[in-house]
gemmi code that builds the backbone of each chain (N, CA, C; Angstrom):
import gemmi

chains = {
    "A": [
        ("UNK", (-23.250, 111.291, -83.787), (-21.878, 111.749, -83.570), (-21.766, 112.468, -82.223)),
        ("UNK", (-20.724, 112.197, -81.414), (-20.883, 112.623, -80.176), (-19.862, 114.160, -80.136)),
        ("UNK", (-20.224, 115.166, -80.104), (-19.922, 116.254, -80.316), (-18.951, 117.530, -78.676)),
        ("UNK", (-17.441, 117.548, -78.703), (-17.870, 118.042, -77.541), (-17.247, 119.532, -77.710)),
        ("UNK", (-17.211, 120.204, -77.085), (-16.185, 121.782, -77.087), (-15.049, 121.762, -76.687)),
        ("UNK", (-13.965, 122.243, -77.144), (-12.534, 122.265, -76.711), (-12.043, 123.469, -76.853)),
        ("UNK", (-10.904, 123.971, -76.059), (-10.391, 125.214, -76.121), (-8.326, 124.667, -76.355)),
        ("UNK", (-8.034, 125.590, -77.481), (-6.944, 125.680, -77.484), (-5.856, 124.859, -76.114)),
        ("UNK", (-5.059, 124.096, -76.228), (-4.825, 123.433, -75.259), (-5.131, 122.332, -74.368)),
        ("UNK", (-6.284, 122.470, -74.558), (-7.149, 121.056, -74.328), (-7.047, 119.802, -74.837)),
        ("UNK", (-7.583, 119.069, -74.363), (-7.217, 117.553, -75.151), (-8.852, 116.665, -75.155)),
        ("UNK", (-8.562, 115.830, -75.534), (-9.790, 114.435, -75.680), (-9.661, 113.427, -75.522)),
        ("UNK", (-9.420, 112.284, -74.822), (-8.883, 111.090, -74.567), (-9.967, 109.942, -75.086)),
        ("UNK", (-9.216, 109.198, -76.178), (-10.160, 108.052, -76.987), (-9.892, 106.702, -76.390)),
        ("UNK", (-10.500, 105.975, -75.809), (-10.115, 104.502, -75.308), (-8.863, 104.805, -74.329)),
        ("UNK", (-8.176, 104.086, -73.891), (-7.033, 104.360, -72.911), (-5.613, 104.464, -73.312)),
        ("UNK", (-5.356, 104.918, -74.701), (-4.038, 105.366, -75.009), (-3.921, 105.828, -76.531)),
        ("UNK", (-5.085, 106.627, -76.487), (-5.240, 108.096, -77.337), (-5.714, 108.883, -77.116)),
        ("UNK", (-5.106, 110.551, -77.306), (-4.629, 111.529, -77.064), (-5.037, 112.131, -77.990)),
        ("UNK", (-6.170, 113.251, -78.242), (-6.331, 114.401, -79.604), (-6.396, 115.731, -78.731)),
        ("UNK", (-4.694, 116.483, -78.816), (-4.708, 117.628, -78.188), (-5.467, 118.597, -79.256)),
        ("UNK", (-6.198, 119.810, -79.109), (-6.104, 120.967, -79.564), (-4.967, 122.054, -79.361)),
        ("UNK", (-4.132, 121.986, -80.258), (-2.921, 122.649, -79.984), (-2.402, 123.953, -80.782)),
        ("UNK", (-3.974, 124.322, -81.405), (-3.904, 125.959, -81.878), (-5.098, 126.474, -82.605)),
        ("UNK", (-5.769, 127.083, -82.288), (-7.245, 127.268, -83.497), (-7.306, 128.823, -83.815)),
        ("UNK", (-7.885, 128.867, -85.105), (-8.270, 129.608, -85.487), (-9.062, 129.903, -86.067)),
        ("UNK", (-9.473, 131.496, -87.087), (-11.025, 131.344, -87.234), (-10.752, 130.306, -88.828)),
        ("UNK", (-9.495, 130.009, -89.472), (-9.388, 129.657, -90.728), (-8.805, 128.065, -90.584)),
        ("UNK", (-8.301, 127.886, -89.441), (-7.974, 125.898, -88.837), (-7.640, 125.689, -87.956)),
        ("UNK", (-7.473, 124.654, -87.345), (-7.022, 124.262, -85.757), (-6.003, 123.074, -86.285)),
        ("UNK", (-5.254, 123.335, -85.417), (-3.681, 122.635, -84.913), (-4.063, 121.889, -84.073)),
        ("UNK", (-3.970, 120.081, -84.576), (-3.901, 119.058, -83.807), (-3.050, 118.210, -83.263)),
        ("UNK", (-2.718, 118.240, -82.619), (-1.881, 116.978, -81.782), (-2.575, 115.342, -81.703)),
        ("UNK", (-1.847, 113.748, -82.202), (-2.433, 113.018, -81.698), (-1.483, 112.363, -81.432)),
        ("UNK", (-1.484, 111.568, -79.750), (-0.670, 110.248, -79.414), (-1.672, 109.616, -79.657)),
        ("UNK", (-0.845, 108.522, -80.702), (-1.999, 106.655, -80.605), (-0.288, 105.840, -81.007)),
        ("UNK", (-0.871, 104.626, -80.177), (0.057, 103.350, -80.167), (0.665, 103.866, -81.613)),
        ("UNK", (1.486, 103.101, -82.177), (2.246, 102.995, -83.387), (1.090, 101.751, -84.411)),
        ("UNK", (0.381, 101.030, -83.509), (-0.549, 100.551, -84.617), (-1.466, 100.597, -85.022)),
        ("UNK", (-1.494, 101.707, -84.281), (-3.035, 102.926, -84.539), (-2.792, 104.004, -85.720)),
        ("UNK", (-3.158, 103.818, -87.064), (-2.825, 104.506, -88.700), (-3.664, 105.716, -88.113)),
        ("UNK", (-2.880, 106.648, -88.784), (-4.024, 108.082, -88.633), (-3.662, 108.770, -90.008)),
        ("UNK", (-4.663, 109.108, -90.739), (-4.298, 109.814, -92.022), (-5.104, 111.161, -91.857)),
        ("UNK", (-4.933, 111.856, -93.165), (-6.282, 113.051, -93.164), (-7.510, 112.061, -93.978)),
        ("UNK", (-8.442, 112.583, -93.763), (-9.507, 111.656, -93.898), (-9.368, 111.960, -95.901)),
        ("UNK", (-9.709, 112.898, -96.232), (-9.654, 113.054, -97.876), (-9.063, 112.585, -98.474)),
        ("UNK", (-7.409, 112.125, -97.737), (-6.077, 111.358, -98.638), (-6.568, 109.958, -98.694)),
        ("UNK", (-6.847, 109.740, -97.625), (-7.323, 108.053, -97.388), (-8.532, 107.554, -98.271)),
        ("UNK", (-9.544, 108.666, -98.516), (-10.449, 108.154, -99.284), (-10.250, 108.098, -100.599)),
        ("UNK", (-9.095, 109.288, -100.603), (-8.326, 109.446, -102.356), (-7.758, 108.081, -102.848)),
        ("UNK", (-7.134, 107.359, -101.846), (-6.486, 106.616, -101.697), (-6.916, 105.086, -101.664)),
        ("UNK", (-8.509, 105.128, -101.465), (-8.959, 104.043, -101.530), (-9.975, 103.834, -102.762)),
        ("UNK", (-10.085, 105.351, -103.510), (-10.490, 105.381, -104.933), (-9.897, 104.937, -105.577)),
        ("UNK", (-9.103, 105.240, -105.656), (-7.739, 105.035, -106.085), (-7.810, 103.174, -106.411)),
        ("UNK", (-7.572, 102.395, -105.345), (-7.218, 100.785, -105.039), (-8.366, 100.596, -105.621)),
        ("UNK", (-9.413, 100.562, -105.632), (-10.730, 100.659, -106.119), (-10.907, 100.671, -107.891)),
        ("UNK", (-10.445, 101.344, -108.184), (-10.167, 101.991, -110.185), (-9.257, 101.376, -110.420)),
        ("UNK", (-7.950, 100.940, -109.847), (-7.249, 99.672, -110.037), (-7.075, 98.426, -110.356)),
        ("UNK", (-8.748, 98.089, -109.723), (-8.696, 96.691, -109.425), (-9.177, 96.150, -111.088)),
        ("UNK", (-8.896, 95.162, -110.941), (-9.098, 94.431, -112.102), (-9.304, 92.592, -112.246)),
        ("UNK", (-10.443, 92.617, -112.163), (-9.952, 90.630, -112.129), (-9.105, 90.343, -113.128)),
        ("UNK", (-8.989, 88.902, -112.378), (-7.777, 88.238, -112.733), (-7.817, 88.273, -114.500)),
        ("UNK", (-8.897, 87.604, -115.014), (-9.195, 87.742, -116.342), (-8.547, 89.006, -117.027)),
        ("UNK", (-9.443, 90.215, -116.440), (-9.193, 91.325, -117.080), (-7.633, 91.462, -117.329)),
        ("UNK", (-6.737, 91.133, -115.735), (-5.628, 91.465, -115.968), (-4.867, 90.989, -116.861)),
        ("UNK", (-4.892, 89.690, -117.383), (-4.469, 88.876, -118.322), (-4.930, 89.380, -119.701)),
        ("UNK", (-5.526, 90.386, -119.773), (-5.922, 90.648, -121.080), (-5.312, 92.364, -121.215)),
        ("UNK", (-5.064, 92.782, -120.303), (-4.090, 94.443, -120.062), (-2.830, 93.567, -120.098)),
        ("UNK", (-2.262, 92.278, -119.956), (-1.162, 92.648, -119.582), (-1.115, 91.609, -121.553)),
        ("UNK", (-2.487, 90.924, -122.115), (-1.420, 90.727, -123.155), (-1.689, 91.842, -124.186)),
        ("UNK", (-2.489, 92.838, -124.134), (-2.612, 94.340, -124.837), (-1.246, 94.149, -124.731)),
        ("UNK", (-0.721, 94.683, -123.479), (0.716, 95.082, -123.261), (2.049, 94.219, -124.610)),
        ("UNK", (1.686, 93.289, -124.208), (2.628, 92.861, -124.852), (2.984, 93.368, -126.561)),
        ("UNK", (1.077, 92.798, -127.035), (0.790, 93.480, -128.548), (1.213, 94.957, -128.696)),
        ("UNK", (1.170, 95.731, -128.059), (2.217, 97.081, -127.784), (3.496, 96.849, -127.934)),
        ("UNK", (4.019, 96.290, -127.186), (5.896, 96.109, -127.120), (5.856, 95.687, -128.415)),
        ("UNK", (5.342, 94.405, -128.742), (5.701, 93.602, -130.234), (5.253, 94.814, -131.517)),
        ("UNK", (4.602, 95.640, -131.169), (4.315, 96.515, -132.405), (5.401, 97.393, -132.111)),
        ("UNK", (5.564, 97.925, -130.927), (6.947, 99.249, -130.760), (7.997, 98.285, -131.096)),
        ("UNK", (8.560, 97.057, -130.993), (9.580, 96.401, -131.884), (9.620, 96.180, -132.990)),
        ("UNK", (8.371, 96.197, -133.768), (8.625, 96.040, -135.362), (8.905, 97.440, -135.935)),
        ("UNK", (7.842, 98.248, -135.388), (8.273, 99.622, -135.806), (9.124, 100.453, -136.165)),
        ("UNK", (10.535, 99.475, -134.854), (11.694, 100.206, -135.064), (12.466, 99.381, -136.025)),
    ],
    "B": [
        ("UNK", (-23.920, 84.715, -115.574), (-23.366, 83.767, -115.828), (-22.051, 83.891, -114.530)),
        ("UNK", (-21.958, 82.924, -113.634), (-21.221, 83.101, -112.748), (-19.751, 82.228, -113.089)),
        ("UNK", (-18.592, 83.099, -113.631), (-17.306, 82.018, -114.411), (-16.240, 81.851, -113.048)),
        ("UNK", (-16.598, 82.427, -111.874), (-14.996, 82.609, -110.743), (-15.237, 80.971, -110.566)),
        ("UNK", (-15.601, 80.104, -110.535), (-15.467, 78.930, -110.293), (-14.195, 78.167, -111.094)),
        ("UNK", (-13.945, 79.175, -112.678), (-13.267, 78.629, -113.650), (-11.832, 79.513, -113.469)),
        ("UNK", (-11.522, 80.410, -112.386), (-10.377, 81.141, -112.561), (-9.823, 80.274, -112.293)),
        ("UNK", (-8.308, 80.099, -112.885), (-7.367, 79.436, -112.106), (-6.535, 79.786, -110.991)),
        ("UNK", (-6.893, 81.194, -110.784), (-5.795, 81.654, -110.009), (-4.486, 81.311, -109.582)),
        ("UNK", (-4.463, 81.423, -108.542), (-2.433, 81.033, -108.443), (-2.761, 79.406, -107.974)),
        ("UNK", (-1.831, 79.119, -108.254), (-1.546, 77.528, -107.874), (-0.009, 77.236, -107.668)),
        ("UNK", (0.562, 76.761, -106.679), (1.631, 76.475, -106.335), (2.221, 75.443, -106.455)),
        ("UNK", (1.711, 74.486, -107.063), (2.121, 73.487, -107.170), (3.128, 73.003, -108.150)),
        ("UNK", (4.375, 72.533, -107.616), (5.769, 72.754, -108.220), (5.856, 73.366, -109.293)),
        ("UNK", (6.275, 73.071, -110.814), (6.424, 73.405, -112.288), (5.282, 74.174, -112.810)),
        ("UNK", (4.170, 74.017, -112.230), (2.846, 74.472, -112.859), (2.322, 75.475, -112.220)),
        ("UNK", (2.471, 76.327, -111.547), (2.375, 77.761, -111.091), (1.585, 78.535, -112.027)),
        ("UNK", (0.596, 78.765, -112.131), (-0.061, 79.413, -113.426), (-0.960, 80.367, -112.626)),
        ("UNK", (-1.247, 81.905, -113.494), (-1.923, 83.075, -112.689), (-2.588, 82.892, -113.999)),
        ("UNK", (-3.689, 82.489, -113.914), (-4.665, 82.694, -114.967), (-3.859, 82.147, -116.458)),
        ("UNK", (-2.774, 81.628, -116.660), (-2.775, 81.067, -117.894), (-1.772, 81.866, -118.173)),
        ("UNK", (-0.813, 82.929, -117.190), (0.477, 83.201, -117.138), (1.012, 82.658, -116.325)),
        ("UNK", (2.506, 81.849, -116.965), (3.330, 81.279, -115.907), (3.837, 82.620, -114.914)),
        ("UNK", (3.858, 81.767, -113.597), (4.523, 82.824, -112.616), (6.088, 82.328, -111.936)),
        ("UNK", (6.811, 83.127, -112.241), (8.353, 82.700, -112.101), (8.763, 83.011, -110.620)),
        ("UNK", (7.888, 84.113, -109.822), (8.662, 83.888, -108.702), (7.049, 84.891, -107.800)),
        ("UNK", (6.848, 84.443, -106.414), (5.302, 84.775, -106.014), (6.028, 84.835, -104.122)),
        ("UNK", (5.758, 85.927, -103.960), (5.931, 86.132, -102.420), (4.377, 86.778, -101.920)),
        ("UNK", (4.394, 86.104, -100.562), (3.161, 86.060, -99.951), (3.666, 87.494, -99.070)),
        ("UNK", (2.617, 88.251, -98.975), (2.369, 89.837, -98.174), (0.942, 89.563, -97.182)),
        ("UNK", (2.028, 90.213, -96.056), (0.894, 90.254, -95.698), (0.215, 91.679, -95.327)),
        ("UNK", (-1.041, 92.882, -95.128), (-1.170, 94.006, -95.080), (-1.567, 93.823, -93.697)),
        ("UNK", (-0.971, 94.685, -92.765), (-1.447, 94.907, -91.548), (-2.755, 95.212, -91.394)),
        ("UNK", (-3.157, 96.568, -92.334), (-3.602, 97.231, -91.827), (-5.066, 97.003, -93.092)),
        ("UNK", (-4.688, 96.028, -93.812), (-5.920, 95.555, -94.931), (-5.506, 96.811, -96.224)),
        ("UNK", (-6.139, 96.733, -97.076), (-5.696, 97.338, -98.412), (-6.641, 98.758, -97.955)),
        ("UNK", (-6.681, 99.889, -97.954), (-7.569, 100.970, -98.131), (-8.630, 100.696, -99.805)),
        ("UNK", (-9.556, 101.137, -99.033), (-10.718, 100.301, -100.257), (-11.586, 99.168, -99.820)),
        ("UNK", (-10.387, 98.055, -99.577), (-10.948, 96.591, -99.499), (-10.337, 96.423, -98.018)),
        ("UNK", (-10.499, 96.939, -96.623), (-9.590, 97.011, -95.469), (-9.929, 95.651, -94.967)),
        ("UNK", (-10.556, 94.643, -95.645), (-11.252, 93.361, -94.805), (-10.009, 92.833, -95.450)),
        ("UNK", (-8.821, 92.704, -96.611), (-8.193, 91.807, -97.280), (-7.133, 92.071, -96.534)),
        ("UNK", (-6.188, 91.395, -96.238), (-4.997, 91.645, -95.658), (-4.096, 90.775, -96.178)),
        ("UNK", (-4.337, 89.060, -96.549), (-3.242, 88.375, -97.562), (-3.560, 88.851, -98.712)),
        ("UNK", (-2.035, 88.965, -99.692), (-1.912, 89.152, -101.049), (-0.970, 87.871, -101.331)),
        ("UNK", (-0.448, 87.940, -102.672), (0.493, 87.255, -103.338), (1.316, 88.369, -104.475)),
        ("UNK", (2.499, 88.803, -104.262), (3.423, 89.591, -105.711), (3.244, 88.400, -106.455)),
        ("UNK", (3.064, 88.395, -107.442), (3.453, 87.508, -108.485), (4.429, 88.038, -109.813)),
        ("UNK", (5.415, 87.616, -110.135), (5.994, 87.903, -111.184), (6.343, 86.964, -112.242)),
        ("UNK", (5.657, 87.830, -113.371), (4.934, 86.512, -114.149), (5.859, 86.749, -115.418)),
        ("UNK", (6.367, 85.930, -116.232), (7.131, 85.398, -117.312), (6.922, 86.021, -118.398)),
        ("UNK", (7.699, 87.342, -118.967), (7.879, 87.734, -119.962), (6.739, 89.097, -120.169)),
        ("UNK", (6.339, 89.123, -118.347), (5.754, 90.659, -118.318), (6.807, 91.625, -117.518)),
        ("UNK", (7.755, 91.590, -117.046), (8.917, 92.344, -116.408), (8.793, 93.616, -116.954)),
        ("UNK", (8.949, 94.640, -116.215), (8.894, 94.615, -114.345), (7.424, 95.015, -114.413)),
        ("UNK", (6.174, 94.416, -114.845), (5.576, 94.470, -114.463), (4.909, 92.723, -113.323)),
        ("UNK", (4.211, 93.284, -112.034), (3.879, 92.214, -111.541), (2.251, 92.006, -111.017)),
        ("UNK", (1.923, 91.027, -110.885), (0.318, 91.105, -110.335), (0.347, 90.752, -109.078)),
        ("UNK", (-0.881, 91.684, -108.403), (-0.807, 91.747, -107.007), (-2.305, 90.916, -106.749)),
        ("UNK", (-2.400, 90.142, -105.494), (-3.607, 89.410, -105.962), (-4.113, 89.188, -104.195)),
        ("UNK", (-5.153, 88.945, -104.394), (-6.002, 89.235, -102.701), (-6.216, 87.303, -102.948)),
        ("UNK", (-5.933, 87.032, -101.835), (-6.142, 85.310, -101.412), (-7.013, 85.002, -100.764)),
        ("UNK", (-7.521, 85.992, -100.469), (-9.099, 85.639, -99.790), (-10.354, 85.488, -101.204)),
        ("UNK", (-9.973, 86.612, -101.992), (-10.878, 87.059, -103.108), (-9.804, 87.354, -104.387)),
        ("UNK", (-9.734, 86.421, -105.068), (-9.165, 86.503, -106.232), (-9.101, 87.215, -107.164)),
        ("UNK", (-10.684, 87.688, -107.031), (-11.169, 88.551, -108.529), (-10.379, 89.860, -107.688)),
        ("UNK", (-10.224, 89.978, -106.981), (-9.144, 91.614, -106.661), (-7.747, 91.050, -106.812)),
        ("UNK", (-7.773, 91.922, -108.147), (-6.234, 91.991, -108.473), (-5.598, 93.200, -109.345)),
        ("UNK", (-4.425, 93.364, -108.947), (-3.833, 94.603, -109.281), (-2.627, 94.555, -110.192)),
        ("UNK", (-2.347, 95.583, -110.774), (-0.689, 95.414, -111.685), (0.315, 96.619, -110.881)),
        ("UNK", (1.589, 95.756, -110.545), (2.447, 96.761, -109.503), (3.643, 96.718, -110.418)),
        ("UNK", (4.455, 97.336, -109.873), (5.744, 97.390, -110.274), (7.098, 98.257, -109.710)),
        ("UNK", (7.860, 97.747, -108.951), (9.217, 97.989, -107.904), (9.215, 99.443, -108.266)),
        ("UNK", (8.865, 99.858, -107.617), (9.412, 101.529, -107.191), (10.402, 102.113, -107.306)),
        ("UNK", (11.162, 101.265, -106.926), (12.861, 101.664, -107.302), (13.222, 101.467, -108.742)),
        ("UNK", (12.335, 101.648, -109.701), (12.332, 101.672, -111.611), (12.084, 102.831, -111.476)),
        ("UNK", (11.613, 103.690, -111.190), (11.128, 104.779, -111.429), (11.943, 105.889, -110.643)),
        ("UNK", (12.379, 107.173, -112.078), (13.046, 107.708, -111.624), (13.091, 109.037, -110.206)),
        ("UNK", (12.176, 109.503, -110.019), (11.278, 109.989, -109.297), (11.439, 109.577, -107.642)),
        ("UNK", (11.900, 107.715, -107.564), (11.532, 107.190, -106.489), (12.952, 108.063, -105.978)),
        ("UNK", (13.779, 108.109, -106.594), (15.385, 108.010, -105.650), (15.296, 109.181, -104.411)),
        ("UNK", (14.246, 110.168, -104.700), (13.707, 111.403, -103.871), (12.502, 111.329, -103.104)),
        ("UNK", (12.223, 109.871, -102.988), (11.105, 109.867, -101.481), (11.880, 109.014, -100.834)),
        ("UNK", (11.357, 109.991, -99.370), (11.636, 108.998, -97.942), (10.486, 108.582, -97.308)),
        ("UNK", (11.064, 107.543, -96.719), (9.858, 106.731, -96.129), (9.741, 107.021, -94.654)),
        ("UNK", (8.769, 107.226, -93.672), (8.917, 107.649, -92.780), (9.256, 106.816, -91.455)),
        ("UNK", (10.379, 107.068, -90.852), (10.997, 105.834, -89.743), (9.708, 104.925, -89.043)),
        ("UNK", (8.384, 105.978, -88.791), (7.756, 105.242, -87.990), (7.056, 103.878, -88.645)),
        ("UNK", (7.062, 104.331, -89.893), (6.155, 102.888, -91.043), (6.915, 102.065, -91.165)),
        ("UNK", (8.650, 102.332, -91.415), (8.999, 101.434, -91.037), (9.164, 100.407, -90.451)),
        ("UNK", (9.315, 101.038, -88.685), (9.227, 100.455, -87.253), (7.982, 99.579, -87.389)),
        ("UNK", (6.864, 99.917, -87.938), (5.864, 99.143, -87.844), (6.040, 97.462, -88.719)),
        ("UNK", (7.245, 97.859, -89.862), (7.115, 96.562, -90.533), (8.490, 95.676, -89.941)),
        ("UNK", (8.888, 96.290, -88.852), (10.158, 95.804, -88.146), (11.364, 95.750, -88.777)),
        ("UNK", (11.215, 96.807, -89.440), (12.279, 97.520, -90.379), (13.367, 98.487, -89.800)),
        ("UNK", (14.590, 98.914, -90.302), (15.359, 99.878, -89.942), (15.759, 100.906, -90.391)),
        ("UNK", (15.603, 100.689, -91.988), (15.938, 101.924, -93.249), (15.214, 101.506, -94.496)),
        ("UNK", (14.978, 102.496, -95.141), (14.306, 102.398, -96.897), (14.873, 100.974, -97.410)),
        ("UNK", (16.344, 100.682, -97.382), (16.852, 100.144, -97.940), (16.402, 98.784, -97.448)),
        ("UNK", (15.954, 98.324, -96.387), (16.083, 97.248, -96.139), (14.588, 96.683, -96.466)),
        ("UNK", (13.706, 97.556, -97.142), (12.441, 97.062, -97.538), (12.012, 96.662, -99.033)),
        ("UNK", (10.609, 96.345, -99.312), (10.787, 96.126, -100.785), (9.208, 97.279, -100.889)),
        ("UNK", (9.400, 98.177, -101.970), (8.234, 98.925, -102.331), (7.563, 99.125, -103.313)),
        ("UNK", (6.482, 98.584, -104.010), (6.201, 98.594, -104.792), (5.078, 99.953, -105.211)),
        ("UNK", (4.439, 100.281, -106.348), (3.245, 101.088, -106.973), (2.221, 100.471, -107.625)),
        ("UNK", (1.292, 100.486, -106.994), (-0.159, 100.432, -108.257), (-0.189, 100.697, -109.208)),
        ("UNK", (-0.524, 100.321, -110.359), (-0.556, 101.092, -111.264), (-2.275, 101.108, -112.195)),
        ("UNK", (-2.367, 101.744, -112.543), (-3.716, 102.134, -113.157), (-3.620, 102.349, -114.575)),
        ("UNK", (-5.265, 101.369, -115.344), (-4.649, 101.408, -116.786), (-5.494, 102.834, -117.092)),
        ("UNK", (-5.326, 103.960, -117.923), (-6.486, 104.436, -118.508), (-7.178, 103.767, -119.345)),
        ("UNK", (-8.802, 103.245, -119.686), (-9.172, 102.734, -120.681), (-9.233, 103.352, -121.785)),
        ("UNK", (-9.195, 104.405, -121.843), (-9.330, 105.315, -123.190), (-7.961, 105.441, -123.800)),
        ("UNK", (-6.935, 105.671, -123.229), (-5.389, 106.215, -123.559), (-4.622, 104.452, -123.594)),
        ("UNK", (-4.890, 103.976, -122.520), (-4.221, 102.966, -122.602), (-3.018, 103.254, -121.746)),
        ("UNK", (-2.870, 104.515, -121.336), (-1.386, 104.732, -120.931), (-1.728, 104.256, -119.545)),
        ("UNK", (-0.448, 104.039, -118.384), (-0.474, 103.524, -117.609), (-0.014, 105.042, -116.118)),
        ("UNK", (-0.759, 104.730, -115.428), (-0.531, 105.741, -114.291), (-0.198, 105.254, -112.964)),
        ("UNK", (1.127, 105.112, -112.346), (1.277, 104.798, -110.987), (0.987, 105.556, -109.821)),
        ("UNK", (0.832, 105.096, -108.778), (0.297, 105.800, -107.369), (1.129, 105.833, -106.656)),
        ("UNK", (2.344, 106.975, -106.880), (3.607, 106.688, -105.981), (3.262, 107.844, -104.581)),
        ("UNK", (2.038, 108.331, -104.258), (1.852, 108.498, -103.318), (1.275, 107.642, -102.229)),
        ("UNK", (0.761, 106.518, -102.508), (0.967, 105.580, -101.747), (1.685, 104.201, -101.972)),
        ("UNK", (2.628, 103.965, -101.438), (3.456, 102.684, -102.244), (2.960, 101.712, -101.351)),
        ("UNK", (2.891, 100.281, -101.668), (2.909, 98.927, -100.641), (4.688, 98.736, -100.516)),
        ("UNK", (4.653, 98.900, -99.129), (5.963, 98.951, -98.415), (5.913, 97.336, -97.413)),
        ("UNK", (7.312, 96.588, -97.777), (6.899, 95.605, -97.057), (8.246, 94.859, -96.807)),
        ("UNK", (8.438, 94.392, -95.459), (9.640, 93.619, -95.140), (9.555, 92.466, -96.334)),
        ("UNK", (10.528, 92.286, -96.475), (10.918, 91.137, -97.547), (11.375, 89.611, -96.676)),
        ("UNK", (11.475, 89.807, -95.510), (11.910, 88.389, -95.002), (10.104, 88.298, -94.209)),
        ("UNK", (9.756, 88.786, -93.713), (8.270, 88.596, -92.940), (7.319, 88.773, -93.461)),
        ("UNK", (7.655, 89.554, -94.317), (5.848, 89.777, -95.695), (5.101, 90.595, -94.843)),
        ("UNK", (5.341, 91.309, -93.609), (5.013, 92.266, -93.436), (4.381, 93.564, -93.260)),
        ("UNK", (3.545, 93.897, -94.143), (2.987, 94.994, -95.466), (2.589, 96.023, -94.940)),
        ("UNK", (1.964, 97.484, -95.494), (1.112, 98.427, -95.254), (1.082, 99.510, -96.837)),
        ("UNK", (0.187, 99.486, -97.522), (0.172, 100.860, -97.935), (0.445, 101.812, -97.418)),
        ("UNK", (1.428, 102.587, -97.683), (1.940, 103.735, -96.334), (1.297, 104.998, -97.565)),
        ("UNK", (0.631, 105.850, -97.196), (0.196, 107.495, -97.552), (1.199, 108.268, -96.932)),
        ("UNK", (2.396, 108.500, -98.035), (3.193, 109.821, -98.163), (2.565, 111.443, -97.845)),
        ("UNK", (3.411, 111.936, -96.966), (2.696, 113.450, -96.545), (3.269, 114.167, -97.763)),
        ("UNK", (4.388, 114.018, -98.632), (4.599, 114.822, -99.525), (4.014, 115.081, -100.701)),
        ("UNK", (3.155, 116.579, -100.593), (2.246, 116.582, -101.582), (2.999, 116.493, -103.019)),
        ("UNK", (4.192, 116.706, -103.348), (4.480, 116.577, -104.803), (4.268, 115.280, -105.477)),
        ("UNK", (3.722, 114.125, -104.591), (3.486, 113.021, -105.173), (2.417, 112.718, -105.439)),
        ("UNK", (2.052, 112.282, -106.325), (0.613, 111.909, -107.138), (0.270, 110.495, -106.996)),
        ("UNK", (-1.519, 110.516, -107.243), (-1.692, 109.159, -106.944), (-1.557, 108.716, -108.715)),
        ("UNK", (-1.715, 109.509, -109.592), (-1.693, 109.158, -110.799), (-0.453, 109.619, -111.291)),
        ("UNK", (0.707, 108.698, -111.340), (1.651, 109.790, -112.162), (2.448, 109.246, -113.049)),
        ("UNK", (2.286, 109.992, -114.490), (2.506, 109.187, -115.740), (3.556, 108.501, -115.435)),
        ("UNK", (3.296, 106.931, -116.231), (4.646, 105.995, -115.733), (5.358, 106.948, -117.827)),
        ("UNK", (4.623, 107.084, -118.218), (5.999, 107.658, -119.553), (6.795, 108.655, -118.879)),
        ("UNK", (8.439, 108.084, -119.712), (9.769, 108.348, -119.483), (9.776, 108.360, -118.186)),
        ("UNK", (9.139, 107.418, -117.384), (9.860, 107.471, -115.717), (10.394, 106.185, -115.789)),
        ("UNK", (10.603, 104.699, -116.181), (11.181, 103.889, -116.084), (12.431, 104.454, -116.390)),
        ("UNK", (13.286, 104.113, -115.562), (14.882, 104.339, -115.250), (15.258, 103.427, -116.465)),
    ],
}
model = gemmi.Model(1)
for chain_id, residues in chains.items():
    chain = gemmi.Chain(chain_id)
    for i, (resn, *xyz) in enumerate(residues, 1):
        res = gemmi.Residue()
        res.name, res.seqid = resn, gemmi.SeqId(i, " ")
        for name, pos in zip(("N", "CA", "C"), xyz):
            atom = gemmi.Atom()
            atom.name, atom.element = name, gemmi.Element(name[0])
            atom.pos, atom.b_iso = gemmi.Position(*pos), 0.0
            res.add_atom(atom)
        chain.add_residue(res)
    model.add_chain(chain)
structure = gemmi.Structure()
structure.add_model(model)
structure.setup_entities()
């Protein structure tokens, strides 16, 4: 990991049209600034990985799904007789 | 025992459209810019909306079949009428307003409960005339990636 020092105000330039200002630190977080193109995604890193747990615990082959979705149904058809 | 040889997956071919042995009544092709978070190598899907599962739909990777998901229109859920989408995700799907997109939720089964949990903190947001796509990650923390779909269908 290439590691460098920055001071409040400072910046970091990634490839030729991104921008990671330091734009406030403290001893408890630092305030970032980033310009990147519009097709350059930037998330916080924890949401994204939440987020790809997430798609991940989701997934389901095709099989499986066909068998959640006819559970499903045996549900509805029992909540309709019920009533 | 290796069976993906035997999925049927989607098939398009006129009358006979079948997702595994559910007819599919209506199937729009997505495309993800930016690949699915998780699986970021997949970028074609297929919505499929399949016959007499409403509003639930299956979301399906066309590269890799066995990834597939259960979604369902965002705009069912009562909850949705209070997120905004942010202009710039838009701009990216060559969009102009919420309204002019289509957004769907993941949804997640519990195996134990059975109950069903959507991820309306990240929705698949996607032009409807270009197929478009991106999972967009909402900054508003009141949204959950798990959040009971009971009494939220509108």
């Amino acid at each position: 990991m290439l590691i460098l020092t920055r001071k409040s105000g400072e910046s970091i330039r990634i490839g030729n049209n991104i921008v990671i200002s330091i734009l406030e630190s403290s001893s408890r977080y630092l305030k970032i600034g980033i310009d990147a193109p519009k097709d350059v995604a930037v998330y916080r890193n924890e949401i994204y990985e939440k987020i790809q747990a997430q798609n991940r615990a989701a997934t389901a082959t095709t099989v499986q799904l066909g068998n959640v979705l006819q559970g499903l149904k045996k549900n509805i058809n029992k909540a309709v007789k019920e009533d | 025992m290796n069976t993906s040889a035997q999925h049927s997956n989607v098939e398009e071919s006129g009358e006979n459209r079948e997702f595994d042995g559910l007819q599919v009544i209506d199937l729009k092709h997505i495309d993800l810019i930016n690949g699915l978070p998780g699986f970021e190598h997949l970028h074609a899907f297929v919505l499929a909306e399949l016959e007499g599962y409403a509003p639930f739909c299956a979301f399906q990777s066309v590269d890799e079949p066995d990834i597939s998901m259960l979604m369902i229109d965002a705009k069912l859920l009562k909850i949705w009428q209070e997120v905004d989408l942010p202009p710039r995700e838009l701009e990216i799907l060559g969009l102009d307003n919420k309204t002019d997109s289509k957004q769907y939720v993941i949804l997640k089964v519990d195996q134990g409960t059975q109950e069903f949990t959507a991820n309306i903190k990240a929705p698949i947001v996607f032009n409807p005339i270009s197929g478009a796509a991106n999972q967009v990650i909402l900054d508003n923390i009141n949204l959950s990636v798990e959040h009971p779909l009971t009494n939220e269908l509108a």
